[in-house]
C-alpha positions in Angstrom: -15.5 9.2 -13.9 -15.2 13.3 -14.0 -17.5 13.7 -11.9 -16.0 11.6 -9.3 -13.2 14.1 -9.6 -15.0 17.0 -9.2 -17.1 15.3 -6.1 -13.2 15.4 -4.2 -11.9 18.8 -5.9 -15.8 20.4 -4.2 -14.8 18.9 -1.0 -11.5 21.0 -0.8 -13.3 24.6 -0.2 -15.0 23.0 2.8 -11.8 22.1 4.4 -10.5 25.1 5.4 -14.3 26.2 7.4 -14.7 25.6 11.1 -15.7 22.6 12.4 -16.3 20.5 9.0 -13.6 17.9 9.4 -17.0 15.2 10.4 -18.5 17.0 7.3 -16.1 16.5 4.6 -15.5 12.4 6.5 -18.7 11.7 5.9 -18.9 13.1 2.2 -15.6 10.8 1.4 -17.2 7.9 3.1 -20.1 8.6 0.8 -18.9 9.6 -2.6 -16.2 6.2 -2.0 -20.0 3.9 -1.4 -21.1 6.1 -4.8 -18.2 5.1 -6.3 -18.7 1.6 -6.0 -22.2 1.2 -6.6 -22.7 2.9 -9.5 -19.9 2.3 -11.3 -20.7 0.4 -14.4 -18.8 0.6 -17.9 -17.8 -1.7 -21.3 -14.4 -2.0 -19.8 -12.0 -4.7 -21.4 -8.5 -5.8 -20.0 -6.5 -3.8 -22.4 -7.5 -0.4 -20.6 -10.2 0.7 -23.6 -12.9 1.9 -21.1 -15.4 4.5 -21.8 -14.7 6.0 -18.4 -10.4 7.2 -18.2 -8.3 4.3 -18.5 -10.7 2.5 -15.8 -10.5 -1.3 -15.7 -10.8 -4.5 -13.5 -7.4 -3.6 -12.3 -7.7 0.4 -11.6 -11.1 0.2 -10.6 -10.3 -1.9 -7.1 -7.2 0.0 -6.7 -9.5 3.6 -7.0 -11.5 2.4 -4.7 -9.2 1.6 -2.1 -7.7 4.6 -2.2 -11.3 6.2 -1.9 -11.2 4.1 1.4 -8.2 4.6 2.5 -7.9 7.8 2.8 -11.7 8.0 4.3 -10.0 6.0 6.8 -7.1 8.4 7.4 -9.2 11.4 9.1 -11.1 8.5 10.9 -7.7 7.4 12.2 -6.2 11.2 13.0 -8.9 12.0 15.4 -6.0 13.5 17.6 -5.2 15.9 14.9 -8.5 17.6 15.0 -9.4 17.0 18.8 -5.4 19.4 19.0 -6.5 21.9 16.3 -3.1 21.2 14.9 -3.9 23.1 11.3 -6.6 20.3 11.0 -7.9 22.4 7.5 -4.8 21.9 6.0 -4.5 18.3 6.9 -7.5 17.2 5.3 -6.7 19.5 2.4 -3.3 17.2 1.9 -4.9 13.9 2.3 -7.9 15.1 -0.6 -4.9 16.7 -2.9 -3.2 13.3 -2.2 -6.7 11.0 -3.4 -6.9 12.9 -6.7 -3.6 12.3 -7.3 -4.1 8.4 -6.9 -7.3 8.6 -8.7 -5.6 10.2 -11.6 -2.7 7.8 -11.5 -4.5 4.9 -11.6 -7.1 6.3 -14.5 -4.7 8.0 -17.1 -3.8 6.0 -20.3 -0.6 7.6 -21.1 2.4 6.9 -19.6 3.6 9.9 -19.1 0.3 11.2 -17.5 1.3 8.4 -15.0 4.4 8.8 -14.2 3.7 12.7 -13.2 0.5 11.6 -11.1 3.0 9.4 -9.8 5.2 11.4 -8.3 3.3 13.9 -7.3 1.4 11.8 -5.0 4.6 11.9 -3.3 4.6 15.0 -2.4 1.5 15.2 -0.5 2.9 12.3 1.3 6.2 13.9 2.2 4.6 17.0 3.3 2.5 14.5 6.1 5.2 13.1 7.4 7.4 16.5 7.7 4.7 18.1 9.0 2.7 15.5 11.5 5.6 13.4 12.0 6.5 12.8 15.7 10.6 12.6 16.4 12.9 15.1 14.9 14.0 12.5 12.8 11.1 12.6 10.2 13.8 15.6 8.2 15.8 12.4 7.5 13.1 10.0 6.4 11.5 12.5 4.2 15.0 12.9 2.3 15.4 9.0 2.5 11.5 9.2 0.5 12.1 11.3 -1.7 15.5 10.9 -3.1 15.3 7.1 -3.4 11.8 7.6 -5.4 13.0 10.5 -7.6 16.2 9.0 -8.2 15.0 5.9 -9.5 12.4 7.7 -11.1 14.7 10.5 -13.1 15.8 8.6 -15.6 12.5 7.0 -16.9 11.5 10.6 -17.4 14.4 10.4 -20.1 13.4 7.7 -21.6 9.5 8.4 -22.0 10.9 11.7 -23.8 13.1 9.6 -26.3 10.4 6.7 -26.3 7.9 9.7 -27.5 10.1 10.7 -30.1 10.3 7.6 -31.6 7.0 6.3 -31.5 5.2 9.8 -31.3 3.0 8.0 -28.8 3.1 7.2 -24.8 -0.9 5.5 -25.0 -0.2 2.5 -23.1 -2.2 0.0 -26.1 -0.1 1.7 -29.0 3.3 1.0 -27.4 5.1 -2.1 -28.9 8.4 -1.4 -30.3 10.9 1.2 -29.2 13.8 0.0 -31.9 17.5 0.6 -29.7 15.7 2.3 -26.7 14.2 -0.7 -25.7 16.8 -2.0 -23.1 17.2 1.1 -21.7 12.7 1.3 -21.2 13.5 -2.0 -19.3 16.1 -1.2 -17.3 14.5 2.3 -16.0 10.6 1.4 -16.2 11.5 -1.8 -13.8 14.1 0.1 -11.5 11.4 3.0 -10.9 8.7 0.6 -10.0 11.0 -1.5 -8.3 12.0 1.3 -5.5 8.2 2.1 -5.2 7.2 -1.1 -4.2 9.9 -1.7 -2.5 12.3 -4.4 -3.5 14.5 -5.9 -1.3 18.3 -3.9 -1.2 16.3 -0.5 -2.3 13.6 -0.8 0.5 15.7 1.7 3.1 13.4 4.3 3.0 10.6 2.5 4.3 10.5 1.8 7.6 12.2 5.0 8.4 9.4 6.6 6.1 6.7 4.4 8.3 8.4 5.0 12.1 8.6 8.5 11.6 5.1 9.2 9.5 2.0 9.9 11.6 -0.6 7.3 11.4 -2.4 8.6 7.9 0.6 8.7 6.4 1.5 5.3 7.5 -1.9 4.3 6.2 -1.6 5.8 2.8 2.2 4.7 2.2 0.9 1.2 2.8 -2.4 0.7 1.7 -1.7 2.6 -1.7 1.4 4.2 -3.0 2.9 0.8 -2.6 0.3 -0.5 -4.9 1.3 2.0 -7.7 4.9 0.2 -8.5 2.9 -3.4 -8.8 0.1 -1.4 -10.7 2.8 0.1 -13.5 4.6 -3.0 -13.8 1.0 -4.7 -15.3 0.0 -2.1 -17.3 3.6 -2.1 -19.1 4.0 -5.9 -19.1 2.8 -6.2 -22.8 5.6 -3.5 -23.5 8.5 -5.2 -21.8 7.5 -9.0 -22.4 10.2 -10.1 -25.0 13.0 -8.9 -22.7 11.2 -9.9 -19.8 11.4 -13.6 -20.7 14.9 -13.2 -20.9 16.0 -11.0 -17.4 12.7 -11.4 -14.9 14.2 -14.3 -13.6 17.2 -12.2 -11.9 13.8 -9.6 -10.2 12.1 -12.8 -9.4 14.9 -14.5 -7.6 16.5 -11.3 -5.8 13.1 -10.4 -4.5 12.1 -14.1 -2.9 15.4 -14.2 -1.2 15.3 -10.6 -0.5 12.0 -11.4 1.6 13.6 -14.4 3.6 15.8 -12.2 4.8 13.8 -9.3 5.2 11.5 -12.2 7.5 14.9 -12.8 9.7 14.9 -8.9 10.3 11.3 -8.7 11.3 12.4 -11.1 14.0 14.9 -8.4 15.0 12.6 -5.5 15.9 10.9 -4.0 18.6 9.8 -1.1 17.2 6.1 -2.4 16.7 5.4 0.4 13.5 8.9 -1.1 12.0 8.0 -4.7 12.6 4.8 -3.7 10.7 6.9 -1.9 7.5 9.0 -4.5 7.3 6.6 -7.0 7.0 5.0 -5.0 4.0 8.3 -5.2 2.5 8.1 -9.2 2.9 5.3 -9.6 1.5 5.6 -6.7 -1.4 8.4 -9.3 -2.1 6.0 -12.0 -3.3 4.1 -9.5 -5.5 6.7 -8.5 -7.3 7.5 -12.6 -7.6 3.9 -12.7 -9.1 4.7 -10.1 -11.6 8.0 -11.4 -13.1 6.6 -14.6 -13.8 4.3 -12.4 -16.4 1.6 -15.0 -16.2 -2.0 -14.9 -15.4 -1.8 -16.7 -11.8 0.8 -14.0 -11.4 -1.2 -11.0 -12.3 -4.3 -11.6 -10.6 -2.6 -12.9 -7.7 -0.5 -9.8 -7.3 -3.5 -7.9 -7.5 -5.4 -9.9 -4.6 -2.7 -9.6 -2.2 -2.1 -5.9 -3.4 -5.7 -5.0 -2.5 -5.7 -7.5 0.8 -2.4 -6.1 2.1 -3.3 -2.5 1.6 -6.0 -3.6 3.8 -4.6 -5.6 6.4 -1.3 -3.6 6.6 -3.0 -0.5 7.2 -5.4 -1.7 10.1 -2.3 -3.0 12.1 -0.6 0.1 11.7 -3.8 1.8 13.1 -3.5 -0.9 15.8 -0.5 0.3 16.5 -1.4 3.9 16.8 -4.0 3.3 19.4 -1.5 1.6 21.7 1.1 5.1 20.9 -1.9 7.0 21.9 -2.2 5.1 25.4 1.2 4.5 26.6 3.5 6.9 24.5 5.5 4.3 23.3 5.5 1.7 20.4 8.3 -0.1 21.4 7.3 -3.9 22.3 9.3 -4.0 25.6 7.3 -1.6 27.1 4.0 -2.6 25.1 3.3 -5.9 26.9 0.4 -7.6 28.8 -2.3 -5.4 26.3 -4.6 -8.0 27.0 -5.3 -7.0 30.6 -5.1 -3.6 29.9 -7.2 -3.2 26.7 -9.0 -6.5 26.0 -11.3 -6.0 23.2 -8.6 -4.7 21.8 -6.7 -7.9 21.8 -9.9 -9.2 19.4 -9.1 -6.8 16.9 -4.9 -7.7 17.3 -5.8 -11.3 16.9 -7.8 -10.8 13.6 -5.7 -8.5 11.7 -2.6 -10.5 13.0 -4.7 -13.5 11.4 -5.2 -11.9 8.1 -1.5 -10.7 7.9 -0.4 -14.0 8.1 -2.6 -15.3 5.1 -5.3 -17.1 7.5 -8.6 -18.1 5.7 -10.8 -16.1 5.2 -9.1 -13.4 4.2 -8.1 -12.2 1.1 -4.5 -12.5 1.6 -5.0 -16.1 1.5 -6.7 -15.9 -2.4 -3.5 -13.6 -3.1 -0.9 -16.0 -1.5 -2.4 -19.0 -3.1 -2.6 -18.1 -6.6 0.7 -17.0 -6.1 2.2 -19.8 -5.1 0.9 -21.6 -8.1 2.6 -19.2 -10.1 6.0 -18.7 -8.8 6.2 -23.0 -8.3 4.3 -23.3 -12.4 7.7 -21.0 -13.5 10.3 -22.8 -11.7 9.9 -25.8 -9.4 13.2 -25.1 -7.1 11.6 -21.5 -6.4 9.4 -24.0 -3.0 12.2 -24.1 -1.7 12.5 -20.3 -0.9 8.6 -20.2 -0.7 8.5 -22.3 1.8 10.4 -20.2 4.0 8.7 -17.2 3.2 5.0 -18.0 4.0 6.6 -20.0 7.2 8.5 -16.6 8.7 5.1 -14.7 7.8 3.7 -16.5 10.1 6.5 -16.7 12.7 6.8 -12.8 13.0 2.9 -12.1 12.8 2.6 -14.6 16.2 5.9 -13.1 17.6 4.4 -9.7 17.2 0.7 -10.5 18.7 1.9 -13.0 21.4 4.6 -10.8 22.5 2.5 -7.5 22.3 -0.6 -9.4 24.0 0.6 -11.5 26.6 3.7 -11.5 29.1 3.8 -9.4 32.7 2.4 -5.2 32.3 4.8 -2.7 32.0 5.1 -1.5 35.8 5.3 2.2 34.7 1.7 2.2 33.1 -0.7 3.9 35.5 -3.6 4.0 33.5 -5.0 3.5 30.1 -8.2 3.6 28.6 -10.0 1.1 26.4 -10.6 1.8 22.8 -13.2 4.9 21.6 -16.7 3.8 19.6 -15.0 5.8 16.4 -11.1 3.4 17.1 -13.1 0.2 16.7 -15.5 1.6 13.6 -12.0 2.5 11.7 -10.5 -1.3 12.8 -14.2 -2.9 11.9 -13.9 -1.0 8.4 -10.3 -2.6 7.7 -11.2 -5.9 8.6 -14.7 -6.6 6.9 -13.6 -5.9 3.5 -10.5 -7.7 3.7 -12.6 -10.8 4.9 -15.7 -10.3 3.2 -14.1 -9.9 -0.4 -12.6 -13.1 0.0 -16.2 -14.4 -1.2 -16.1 -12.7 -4.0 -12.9 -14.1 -5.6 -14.2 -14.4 -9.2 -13.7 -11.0 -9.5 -10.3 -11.3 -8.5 -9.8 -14.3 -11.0 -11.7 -13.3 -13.9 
């Protein structure tokens, strides 16, 4: 697993000499195939690997990252094509992947929770410094405050916690005498925020409208992966009062994601539609979670892994379209079909995929966790059945009305899509289909 890490901390000398952005591309595209070829290890379910804390669980999550974020300077052709301190964005986005690497690999908890936020960082400075509208000041407050906040007092607790127990390995935690409550309270709220839950989920879509496209990509397809990701690992921890307070989580965040499905409805803003379908459907993850069984767990992590996926591709989709017309917003976005119709192709699968069609591996995720959320309450269908009927409602609202309908008279001209536009949508969309026969490893 070092050397993994060294392979990215290598690649950082090469960003800042001229014309190696294609160079250090391809050696991320390569060293994330390494990565999962060769991995092999003895790794259990409680975390005991011989390589980090590397498991089932961190392994897929590693490795999207590793594919993410290959797919980020795939995506931000426009950065290098401008010479817009191309070196330095690279140099984020590689700071940022050893910060997810390390997140997801470290056994203590503290370990995590620095790796943690420090991925944020990296993020913020994308958005503050690539962002498009003035704006982007605002949303990078909104991202930061809202994390640390929540995030602030954990840090209290782990310090407490460690005097205690004299110990923050993730196995060896089991009882933290009168700080347990307060562990609880601040390990769910910080994961909560991150995910994000419904009523803390603000800084979202203003974090999505104003990021540029790899930091859209990378706020999707990962960092909101790391909230569901410390919730399992500290599930053993939290269990006992778990039984007795998940069910107020669970409920808040089903209902939260009704809601959230009435305000996707609402939006023209394609990026926002987008983010605030992530929240929606982050909503049944966390659902997944609470219910602390196994349908739960693995589910979770299926839709986790097909989301990051799916969500990202449509937010490159909408990219291309900014790219063309200036605009994202859907009243002027309309008739794409005559002007870019292969295009439309890519729309229709991803829209597919978002929306849990087979085969994709949001439909494995959504499945198991249906079973799950309806095995710990039966009433919970009735909310369910809502939420995967909106999912739907908004996906085809957003294609159909993006797609179809009469052009915008003030487009003069637009291109169709580069050879390197439809590599980065093909790369989205084959794994999120193509993993879907592979589901044993989901469901081990």
């Amino acid at each position: 697993m070092l050397s993994y890490l060294f392979t990215i901390v290598f690649l950082i000398p090469l960003c800042f000499l001229c014309n190696f952005w294609w160079m250090v591309h391809s050696l991320m595209f390569l060293s994330s195939f390494v990565f999962m070829i060769f991995y092999y290890s003895f790794a259990d379910l409680n975390m005991l690997g011989y390589c980090f804390g590397v498991d089932y669980f961190s392994f897929m999550l590693i490795l999207l990252s590793f594919w993410i974020c290959s797919l980020m300077i795939t995506a931000s052709g426009s950065v290098y094509l401008s010479s817009y301190y191309s070196g330095f964005f690279v140099f984020i986005i590689l700071f940022l992947l050893i910060m997810l690497y390390c997140s997801f690999s470290t056994l203590s908890l503290l370990l995590f929770y620095i790796f943690f936020e420090s991925s944020l960082i990296p993020t913020l400075l994308l958005i503050l410094g690539w962002g498009y509208q003035p704006e982007r000041l605002q949303a990078g407050l909104y991202l930061i405050f809202y994390t640390l906040l929540a995030s602030l007092p954990l840090l209290l607790v782990l310090f407490k916690v460690y005097d205690f127990s004299n110990t923050l390995y993730f196995p060896l935690l089991i009882d933290f005498g009168s700080y347990y409550l307060m562990f609880y309270v601040f390990i769910i709220l910080a994961f909560l925020v991150s995910m994000p839950m419904f009523l803390v989920h603000l800084w979202l879509p203003s974090a999505h409208v104003e990021a540029p496209i790899s930091g859209s990509m990378i706020l999707a397809g990962v960092l909101l992966k790391l909230g569901g990701y410390g919730i399992f690992r500290v599930m053993k921890i939290i269990s006992y009062l778990g039984m007795k307070f998940n069910y107020f989580w669970l409920s808040l965040s089903l209902s939260g994601g009704v809601i959230i499905s009435f305000i996707c409805f609402r939006q023209v803003d394609l990026k926002s539609l987008i983010a605030f379908s992530s929240v929606a459907h982050m909503s049944m993850v966390i659902g997944g979670l609470m219910t602390m069984n196994w349908w739960g767990c693995l589910g979770s992590f299926t839709l986790m892994i097909g989301h990051g996926l799916c969500s990202s591709g449509l937010f490159c989709l909408s990219n291309i379209v900014y790219e063309r017309l200036g605009s994202r917003s859907l009243l002027i976005n309309k008739g794409m079909i005559n002007l870019m119709p292969s295009m439309a192709l890519w729309w229709f699968l991803l829209s597919s995929s978002n929306m849990a069609a087979p085969p994709s591996l949001n439909l494995l995720g959504e499945l198991s966790l249906l079973n799950s959320i309806i095995s710990w309450s039966s009433f919970s269908f009735l909310v369910l059945i809502f939420l995967s009927f909106f999912s739907a409602t908004y996906t085809l609202y957003m294609y159909s009305y993006s797609q179809h309908g009469s052009l915008y008279m003030g487009v003069y001209t637009c291109s169709l899509g580069y050879l390197r536009e439809y590599h980065l949508l093909f790369l989205h969309w084959l794994p999120l289909n193509i993993l879907c026969l592979s589901g044993e490893y989901f469901f081990i």
